[in-house]
C-alpha positions in Angstrom: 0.0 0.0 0.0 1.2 3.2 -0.6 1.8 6.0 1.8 -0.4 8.2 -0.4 -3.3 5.7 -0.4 -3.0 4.9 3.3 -3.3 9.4 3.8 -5.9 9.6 1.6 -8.2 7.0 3.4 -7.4 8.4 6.8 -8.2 11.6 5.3 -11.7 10.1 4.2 -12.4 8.8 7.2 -11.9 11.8 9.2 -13.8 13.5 7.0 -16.5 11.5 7.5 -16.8 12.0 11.3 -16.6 15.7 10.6 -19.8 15.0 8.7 -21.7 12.9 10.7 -20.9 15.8 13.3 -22.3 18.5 11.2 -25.5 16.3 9.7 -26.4 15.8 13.5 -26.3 19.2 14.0 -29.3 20.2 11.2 -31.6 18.2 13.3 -31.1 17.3 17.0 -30.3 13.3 17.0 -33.5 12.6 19.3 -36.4 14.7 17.2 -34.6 12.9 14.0 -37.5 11.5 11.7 -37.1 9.9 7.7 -38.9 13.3 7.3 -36.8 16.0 9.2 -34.1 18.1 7.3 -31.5 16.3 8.4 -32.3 12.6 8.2 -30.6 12.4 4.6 -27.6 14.3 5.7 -27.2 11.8 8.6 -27.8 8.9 6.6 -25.3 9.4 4.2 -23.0 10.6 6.6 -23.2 7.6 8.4 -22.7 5.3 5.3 -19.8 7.4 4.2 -18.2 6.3 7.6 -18.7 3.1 7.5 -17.5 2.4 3.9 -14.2 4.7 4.9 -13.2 3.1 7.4 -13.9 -0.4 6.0 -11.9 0.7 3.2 -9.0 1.6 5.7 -9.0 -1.4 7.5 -9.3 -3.8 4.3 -6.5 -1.5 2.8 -4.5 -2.5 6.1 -5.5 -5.9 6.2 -4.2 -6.5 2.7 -0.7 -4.4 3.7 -0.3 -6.4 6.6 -0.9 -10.0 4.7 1.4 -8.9 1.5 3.5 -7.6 4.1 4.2 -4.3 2.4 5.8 -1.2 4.3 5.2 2.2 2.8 8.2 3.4 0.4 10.3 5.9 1.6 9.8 7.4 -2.0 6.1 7.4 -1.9 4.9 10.8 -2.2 1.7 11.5 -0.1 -0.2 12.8 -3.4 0.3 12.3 -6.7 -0.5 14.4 -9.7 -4.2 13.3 -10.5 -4.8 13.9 -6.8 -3.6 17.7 -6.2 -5.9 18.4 -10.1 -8.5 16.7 -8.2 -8.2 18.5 -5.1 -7.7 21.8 -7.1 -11.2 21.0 -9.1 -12.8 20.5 -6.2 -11.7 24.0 -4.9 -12.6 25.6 -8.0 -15.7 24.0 -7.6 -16.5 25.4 -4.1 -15.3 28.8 -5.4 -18.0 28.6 -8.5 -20.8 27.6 -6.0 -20.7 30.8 -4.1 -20.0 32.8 -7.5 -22.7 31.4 -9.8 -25.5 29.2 -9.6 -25.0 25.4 -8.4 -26.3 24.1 -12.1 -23.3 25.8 -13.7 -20.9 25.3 -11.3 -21.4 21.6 -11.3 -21.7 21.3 -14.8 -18.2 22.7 -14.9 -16.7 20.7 -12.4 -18.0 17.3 -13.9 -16.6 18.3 -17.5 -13.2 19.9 -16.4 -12.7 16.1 -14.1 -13.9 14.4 -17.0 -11.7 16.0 -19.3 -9.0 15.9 -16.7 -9.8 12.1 -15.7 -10.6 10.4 -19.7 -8.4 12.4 -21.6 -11.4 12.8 -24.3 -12.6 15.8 -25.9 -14.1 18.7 -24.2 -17.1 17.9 -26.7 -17.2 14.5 -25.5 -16.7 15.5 -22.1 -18.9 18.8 -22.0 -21.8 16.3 -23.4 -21.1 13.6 -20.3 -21.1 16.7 -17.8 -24.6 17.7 -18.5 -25.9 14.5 -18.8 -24.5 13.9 -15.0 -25.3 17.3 -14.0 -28.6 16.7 -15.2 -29.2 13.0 -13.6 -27.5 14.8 -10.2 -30.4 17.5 -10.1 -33.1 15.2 -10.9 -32.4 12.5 -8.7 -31.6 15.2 -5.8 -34.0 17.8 -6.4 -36.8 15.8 -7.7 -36.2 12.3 -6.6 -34.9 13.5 -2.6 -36.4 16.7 -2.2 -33.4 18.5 -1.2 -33.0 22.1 -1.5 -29.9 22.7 -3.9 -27.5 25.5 -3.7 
């Protein structure tokens, strides 16, 4: 296992506490109902914890069978990780600047172009179909509020 992969899902895991934390704050854990405001936030929350840290410990599990140390050359994050990370704070930046249609739509063609290596047709086309399937299935299919 790398060092980087062994950061990264430490990162996601305490990430994921940081979330749970927050979703419990929307609604107080004890008036919590599948209806309240932040029910969904909670859930997923939750289920984001518990596939990180699954994903840690069966990341260290295999490490610890193969018997692999990390490298000393190992960096922490690689290229496609600091674009991602970069996107991602673009992304943030284009949420509060325009309206959370564009801004995803943006995001999910620059990672696309970033990720495939396609054309930005190609990839411009595949943005809006995810944007599209993300609003739908959030807005309409959830009911939550969107930026």
């Amino acid at each position: 296992m790398k060092k980087g992969a062994k950061v990264f899902d430490i990162i996601l895991v305490v990430l994921a506490v940081i979330f749970v934390i927050l979703a419990c704050q929307i609604t107080p854990f004890g008036q919590m109902t599948a209806s309240s405001e932040g029910f969904y936030p909670v859930v997923v929350s939750i289920i984001s914890l518990i596939l990180a840290a699954a994903n840690f410990l069966k990341s260290n599990a295999e490490r610890k069978k193969n018997g692999q140390k990390a490298e000393e050359g190992d960096s922490v994050f690689d290229k496609d990780v600091v674009v991602m990370i970069g996107l991602l704070v673009l992304y943030i930046v284009l949420i509060f600047l325009v309206h959370y249609i564009i801004a995803t739509l943006v995001f999910t063609t620059l990672a696309i172009l970033y990720l495939s290596g396609r054309d930005w047709k190609t990839s411009l086309l595949v943005g809006f179909i995810a944007t599209m399937m993300i609003v739908l299935v959030f807005k309409y299919g959830f009911s939550v509020i969107l930026p």
